[in-house]
C-alpha positions in Angstrom: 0.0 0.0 0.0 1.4 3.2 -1.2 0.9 6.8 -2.5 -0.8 5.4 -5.5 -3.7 3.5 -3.7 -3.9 6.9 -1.2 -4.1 9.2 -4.4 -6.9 6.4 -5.9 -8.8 6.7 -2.4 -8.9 10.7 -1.8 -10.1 11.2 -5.3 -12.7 8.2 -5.5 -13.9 7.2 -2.0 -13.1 10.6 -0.1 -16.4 12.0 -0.5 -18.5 9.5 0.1 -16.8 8.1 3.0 -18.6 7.3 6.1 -17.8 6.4 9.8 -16.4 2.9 9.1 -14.6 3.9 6.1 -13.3 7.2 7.9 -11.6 4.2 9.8 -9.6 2.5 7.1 -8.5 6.0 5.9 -6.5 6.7 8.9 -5.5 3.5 9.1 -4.0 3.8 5.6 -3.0 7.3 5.9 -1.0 6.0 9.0 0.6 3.3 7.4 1.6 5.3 4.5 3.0 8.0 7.1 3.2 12.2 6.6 2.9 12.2 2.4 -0.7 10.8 2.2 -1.8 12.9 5.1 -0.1 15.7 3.2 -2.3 14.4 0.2 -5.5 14.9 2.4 -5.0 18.2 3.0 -4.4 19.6 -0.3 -7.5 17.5 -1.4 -9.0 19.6 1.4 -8.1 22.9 -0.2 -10.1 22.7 -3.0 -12.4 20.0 -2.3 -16.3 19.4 -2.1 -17.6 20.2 0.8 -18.4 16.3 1.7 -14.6 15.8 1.1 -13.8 18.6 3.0 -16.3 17.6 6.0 -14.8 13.9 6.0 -11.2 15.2 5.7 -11.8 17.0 9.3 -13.4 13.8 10.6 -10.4 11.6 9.4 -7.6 13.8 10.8 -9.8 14.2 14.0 -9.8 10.6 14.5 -6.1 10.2 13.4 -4.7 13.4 14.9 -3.5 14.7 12.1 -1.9 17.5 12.3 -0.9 18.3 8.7 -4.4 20.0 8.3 -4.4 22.6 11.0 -2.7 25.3 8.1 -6.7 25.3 6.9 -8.7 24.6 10.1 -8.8 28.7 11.8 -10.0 29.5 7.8 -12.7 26.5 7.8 -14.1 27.5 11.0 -15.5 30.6 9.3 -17.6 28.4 7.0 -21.2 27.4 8.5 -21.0 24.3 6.2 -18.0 22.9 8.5 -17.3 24.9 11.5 -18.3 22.3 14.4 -16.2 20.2 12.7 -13.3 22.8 12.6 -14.1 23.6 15.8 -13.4 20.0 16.6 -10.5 19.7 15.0 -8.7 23.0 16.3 -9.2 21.2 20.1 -8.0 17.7 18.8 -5.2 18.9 16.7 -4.3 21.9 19.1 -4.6 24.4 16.4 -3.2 27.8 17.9 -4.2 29.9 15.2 -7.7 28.9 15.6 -7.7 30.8 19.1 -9.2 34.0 18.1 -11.7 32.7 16.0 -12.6 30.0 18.7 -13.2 32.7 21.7 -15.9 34.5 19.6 -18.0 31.9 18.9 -17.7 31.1 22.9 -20.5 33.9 23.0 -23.1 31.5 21.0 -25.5 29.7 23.4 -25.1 26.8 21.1 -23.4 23.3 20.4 -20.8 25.3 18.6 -20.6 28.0 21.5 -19.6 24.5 23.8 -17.7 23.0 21.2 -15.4 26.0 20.6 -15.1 26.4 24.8 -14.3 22.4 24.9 -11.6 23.4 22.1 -10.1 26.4 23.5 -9.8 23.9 26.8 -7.9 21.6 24.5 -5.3 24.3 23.7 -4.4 25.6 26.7 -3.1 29.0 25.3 -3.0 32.0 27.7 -5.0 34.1 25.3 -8.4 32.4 26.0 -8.0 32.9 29.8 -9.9 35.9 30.3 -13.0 34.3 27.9 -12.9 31.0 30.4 -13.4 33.9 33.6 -16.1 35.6 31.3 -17.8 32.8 31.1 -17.1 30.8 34.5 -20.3 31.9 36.4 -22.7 31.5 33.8 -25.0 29.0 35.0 -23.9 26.0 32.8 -22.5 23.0 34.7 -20.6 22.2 31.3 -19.3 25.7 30.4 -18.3 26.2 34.5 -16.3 22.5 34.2 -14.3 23.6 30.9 -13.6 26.8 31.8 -12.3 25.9 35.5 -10.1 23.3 33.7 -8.6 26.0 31.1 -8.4 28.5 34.0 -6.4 26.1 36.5 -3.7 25.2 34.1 -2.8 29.2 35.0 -2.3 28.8 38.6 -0.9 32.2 39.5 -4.1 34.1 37.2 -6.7 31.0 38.6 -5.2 32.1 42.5 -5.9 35.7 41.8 -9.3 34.4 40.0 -10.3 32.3 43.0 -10.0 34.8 45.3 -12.0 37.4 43.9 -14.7 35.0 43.8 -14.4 34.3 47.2 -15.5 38.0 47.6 -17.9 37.6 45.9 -22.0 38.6 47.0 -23.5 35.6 46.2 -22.6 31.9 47.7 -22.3 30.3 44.3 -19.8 32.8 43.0 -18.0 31.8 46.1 -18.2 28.4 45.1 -16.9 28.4 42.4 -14.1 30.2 43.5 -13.3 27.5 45.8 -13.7 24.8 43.0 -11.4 26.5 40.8 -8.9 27.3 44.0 -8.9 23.2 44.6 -8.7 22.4 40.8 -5.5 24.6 41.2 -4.4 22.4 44.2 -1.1 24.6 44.8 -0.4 25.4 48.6 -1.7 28.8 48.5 -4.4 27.9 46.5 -5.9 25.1 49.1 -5.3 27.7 52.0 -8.0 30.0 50.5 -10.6 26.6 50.2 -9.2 25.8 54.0 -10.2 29.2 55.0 -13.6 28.3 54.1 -14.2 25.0 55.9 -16.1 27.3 58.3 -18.1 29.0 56.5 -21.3 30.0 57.9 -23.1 28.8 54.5 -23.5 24.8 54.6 -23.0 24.9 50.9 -19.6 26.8 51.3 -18.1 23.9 53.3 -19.6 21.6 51.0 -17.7 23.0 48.3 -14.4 23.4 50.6 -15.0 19.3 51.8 -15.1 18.8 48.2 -12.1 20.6 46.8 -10.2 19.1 49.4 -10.9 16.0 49.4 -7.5 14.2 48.9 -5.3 16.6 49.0 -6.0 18.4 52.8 -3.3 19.7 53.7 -2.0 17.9 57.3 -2.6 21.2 59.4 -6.4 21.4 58.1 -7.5 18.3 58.7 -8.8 18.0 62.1 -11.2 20.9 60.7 -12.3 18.7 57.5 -12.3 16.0 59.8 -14.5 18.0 62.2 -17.3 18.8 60.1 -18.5 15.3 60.4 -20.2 16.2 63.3 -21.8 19.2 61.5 -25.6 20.7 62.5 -26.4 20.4 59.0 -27.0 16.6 58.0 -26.2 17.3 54.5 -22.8 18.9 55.6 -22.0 16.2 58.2 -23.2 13.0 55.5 -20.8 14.6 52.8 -17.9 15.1 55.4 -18.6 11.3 56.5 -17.8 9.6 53.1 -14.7 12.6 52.0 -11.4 11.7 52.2 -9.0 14.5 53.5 -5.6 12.4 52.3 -3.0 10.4 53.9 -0.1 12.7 51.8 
């Protein structure tokens, strides 16, 4: 199996393609190493839209990479862009960021997709969309951007504990999530601080973000809190785990 077979397949059996044949293209494409996926992607240029669509489905599922000079450009195009938006997560396409954190602001599969992607990324650019969007009340936008926020510790500290001022208890706790998702010293001595909290939803969240990591000077308070007035309080500190570390 060489170039000549890829060349026959891109040109006859591209367009067409569907899941289970996506499948033997990266498996060939693979085999036949960086020229055929090299192949793909100038098929890609001026394909149909159906080859075009696949072609971001194959290198999704193969990770390959040799198509992210065309994804920030396809994710302009309605006829492909959750797919490119896909693909610019998978394939970590850094060029894609700008392009990704505007379509953050649609309430939509593609508004997720592009959040999940920016995620994928990592890149310091999309740090201040993630805080944007951190309190909107979306458990799946809150999750993704806590995890893109986090691998910033020193901006996700500073993040954390402005939330922790914040006027409303689930500003504060997510402010406490994001501190224990950051898990740094500093960072769990904000969550410690908390443990007390008047609100029996605030030391829920603290019990939570600690559990597993408490730090050794905190945990006769964690521990503590299974004698808490408030059953809910006291069942959740019953089955956490402060840590043995």
């Amino acid at each position: 199996m060489g170039m000549p077979a890829v060349d026959w397949m891109i040109k006859n059996k591209l367009a067409t393609s569907d899941r289970l044949s996506n499948r033997t293209f990266v498996e060939i494409f693979r085999a036949v190493g960086p020229e055929a996926r090299v192949a793909l992607l100038q098929k890609m240029k001026k394909g149909s839209p159906a080859e075009i669509r696949n072609g971001l489905s194959i290198s999704i599922d193969g990770n390959f990479t040799e198509i992210a000079p065309i994804v920030a450009q396809l994710i302009g195009d309605t006829q492909y862009q959750l797919q490119a938006v896909r693909a610019a997560g998978s394939l970590s396409v850094n060029d894609a960021v700008p392009a990704l954190m505007i379509l953050t602001a649609k309430k939509t599969q593609v508004g997720l997709a592009a959040l999940v992607s920016l995620e994928q990324i990592g890149d310091e650019r999309s740090y201040s969309t993630a805080e944007a969007l951190a309190l909107i009340n979306s458990l799946p936008v809150r999750k993704t951007c806590l995890k893109l926020m986090a691998k910033f510790p020193l901006k996700a500290i500073d993040t954390g504990k402005r939330f922790l001022l914040g006027n409303d208890d689930s500003t504060i706790r997510v402010g406490i999530e994001l501190l224990g998702m950051v898990g740094t010293p500093d960072a769990l001595a904000e969550v410690v601080s908390r443990l007390g909290d008047p609100n029996p939803g605030v030391r829920i969240s603290s019990l939570l973000a600690l559990q597993g990591k408490c730090p050794p000077d905190a945990r006769s308070a964690f521990i503590n809190l299974r004698n808490d007035a408030d059953p809910l309080v006291k069942a959740i500190a019953m089955r956490a785990d402060p840590g043995r570390g």
